[in-house]
Every structure is written in structure tokens, then in C-alpha cells.
C-alpha positions as CSV (number, residue, x, y, z in Angstrom):
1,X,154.6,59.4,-66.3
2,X,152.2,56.5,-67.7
3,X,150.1,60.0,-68.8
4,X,152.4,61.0,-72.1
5,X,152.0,64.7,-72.4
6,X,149.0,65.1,-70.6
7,X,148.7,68.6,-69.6
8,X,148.3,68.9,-66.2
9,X,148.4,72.6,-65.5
10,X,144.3,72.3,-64.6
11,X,145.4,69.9,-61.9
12,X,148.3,71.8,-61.2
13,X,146.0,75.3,-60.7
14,X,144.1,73.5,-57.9
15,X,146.8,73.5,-55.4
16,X,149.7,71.2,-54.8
17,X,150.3,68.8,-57.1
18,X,152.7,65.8,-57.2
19,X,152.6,62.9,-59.7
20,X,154.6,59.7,-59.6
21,X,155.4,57.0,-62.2
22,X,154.8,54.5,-60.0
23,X,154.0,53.2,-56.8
24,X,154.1,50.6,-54.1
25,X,152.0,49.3,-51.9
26,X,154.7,50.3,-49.5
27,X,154.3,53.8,-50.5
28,X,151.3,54.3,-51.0
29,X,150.8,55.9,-47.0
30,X,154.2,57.8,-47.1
31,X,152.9,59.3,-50.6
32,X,149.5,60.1,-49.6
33,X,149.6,60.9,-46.2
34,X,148.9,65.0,-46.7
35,X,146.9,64.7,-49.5
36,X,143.1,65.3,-49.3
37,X,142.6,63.7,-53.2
38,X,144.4,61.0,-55.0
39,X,144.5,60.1,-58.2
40,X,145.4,56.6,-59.1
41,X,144.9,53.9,-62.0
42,X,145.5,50.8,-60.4
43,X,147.0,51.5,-56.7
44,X,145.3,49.4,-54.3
45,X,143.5,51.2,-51.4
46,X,142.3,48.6,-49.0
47,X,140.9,49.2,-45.3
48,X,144.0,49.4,-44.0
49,X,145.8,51.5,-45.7
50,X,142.1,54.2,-46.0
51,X,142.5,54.0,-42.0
52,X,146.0,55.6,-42.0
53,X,145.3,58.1,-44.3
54,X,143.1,60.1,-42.6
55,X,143.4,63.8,-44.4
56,X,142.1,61.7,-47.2
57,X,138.4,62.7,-48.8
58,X,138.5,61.9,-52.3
59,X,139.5,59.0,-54.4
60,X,139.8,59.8,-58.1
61,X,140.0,56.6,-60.2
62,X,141.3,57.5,-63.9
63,X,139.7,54.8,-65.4
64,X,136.4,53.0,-65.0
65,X,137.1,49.8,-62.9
66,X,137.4,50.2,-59.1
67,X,137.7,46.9,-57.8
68,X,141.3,47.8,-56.3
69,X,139.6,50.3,-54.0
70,X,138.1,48.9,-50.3
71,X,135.1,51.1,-51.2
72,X,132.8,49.8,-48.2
73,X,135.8,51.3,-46.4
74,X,136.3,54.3,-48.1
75,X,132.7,55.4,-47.9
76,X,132.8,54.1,-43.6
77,X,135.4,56.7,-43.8
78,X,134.0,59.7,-45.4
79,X,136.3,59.4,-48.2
80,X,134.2,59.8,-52.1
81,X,135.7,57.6,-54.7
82,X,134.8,58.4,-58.6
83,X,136.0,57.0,-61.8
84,X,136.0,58.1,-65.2
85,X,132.6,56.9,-66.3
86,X,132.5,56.2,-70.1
87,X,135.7,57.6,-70.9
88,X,136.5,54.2,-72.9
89,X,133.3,52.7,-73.9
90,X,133.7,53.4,-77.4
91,X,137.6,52.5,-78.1
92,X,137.2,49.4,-75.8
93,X,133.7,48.3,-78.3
94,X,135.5,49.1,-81.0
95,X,139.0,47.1,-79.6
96,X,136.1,44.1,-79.4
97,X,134.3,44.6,-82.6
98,X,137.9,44.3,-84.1
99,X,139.0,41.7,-82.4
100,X,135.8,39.5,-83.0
101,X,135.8,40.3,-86.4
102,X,140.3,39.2,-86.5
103,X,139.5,36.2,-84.9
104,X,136.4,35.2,-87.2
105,X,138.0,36.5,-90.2
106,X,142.0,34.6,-89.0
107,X,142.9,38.2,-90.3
108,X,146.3,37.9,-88.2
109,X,146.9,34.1,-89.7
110,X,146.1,35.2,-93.4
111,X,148.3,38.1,-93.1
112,X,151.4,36.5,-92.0
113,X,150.9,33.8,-94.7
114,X,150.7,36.3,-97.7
115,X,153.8,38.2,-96.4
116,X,155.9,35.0,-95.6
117,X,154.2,32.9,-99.1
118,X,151.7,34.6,-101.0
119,X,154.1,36.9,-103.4
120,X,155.3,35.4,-106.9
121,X,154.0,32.1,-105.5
122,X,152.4,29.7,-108.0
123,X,149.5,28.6,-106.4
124,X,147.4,31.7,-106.1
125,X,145.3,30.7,-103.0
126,X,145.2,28.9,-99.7
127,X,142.6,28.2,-97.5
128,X,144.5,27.0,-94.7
129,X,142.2,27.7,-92.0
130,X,138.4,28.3,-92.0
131,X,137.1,31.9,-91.9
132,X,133.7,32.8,-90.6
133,X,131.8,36.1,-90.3
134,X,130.5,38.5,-88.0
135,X,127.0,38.5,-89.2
136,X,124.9,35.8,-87.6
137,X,127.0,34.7,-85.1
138,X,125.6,34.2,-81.7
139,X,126.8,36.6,-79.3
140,X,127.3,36.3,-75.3
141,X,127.7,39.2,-73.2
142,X,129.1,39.1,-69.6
143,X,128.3,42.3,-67.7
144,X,125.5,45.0,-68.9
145,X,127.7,48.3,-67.5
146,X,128.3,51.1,-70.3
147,X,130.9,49.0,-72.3
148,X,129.2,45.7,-72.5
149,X,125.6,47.2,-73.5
150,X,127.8,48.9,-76.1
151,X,129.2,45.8,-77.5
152,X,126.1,44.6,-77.2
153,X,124.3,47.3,-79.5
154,X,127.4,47.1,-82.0
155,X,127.6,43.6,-82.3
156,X,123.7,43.0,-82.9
157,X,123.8,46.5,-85.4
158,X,126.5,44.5,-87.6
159,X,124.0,41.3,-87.9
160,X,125.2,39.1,-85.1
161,X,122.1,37.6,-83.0
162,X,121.6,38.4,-79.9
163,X,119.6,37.1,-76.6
164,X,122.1,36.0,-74.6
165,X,123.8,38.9,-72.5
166,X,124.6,37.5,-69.4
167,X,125.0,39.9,-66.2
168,X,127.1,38.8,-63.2
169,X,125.4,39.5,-60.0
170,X,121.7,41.0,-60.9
171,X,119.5,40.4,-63.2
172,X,119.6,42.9,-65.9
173,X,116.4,44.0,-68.3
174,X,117.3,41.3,-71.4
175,X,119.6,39.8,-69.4
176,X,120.2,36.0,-67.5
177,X,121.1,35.8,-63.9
178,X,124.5,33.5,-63.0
């Protein structure tokens, strides 16, 4: 399984369990055709598959996007869906943070250099490609859920300047309609 050494034995203690690897789409209603909950990652459950499955009342989404689930459907149906709310906000800022700051900084360019010609060379630096730093850079944000209000927060807490967190869809408090 994609879930490591998870221990499932909570899961397990609710009443029949059975996990796959993997599945496909042409699986998906052999596989969940008895079951009352499923949880998936990325397994697509549009209308048509929801309308043959119907023993099905609960959609559990471990991670925090559900835009591979028909959920005008689901809820026509009966059938709940919920995801994991928050469960990455933090790694996936600080995945950003870092990844801003490797870009900015050509952290990944500047360490291949010194391992392929830095050591025992003559000419003790090289300034082969422009650096530039977190702090007061200018900052767009697209989407205001958890995560990017997060980045948001971090970003600005670090020095960058804000103003511009753009929210596709709504208009958000701060925020500029697209």
C-alpha cells in the first residue's frame, strides 16, 4: 500500500476492511459495490459510477482536494463526502517557503557548482547566476483555502510584501476577484 506502515487496526476494528494498492476506473464498482464507506486518494467518483454504487453513504477523501469526486452527485445521492482538512497545511507552506526561498537563493545551481568545481579550485568564487532574497519580494497568492492563507501569513512573517492574494472564484476579505 501507498500508506507505508500505517496502522490500520482502528479501521480495521470498525468492521470489514479491504485495502488495495491501486485501482482502476474499471474497478472502482466491482471493488465498491458492498461497501457503505470508501476511502480513496485520487479515485475518480463521477455520477456514473455514484449511481451504481448504491449501498454507498460515505466518501472519505485522505487528503484535502476533492475535485475527483462528482460531489453535486454524491450529495443528490445521499452519499457525505469529507476530506482531511488541514492535515498538510503546514508541510505543504513550508514545501513552498523552501522552494521560494531555493529558487531565489539558486540554492540547487550553487550546490552542484561547488560539488562539481568549487574544491581545491583557484578562483575562490563564482557568481554565475544572480541570487535574490526572500524579504521584499512581492508575493501572489492564488486561492485563500487553509494552505494558501498559510503561505500567505509565512511569506509576509519572513519580510516579503504582500497585497496581492488572488482567490479563484469569490472574492475573498484582502483578496482580488479573477
Amino acid at each position: 500500500y501507498s500508506l507505508g506502515e500505517a496502522d490500520l487496526s482502528s479501521i480495521r476494528a470498525l468492521g470489514n476492511y479491504t485495502g488495495y494498492e491501486t485501482t482502476r476506473r474499471e474497478e472502482i464498482v466491482a471493488r465498491a459495490a458492498d461497501a457503505d464507506i470508501v476511502i480513496t486518494n485520487k479515485v475518480p467518483f463521477d455520477r456514473t459510477t455514484l449511481e451504481r454504487l448504491p449501498r454507498l453513504r460515505l466518501i472519505c477523501v485522505a487528503a484535502t482536494g476533492m475535485n475527483h469526486i462528482d460531489l453535486a452527485a454524491a450529495a443528490e445521492r445521499g452519499v457525505a463526502v469529507k476530506n482531511a482538512v488541514g492535515y498538510s497545511t503546514h508541510s505543504v507552506t513550508e514545501t513552498t517557503i523552501g522552494a521560494a526561498i531555493a529558487l531565489l537563493r539558486q540554492i540547487v545551481y550553487y550546490d552542484r557548482y561547488v560539488k562539481e568545481h568549487y574544491a581545491g579550485a583557484e578562483r575562490q568564487y563564482h557568481f554565475g547566476r544572480t541570487t535574490h532574497q526572500l524579504y521584499g519580494s512581492h508575493w501572489g497568492v492564488i486561492g485563500l483555502g487553509n494552505i494558501g492563507r498559510n503561505v500567505a501569513r509565512v511569506a509576509t512573517a519572513l519580510g516579503s510584501r504582500g497585497g496581492l492574494h488572488l482567490h479563484v472564484g469569490h472574492r475573498a476579505a484582502g483578496g482580488v476577484s479573477l
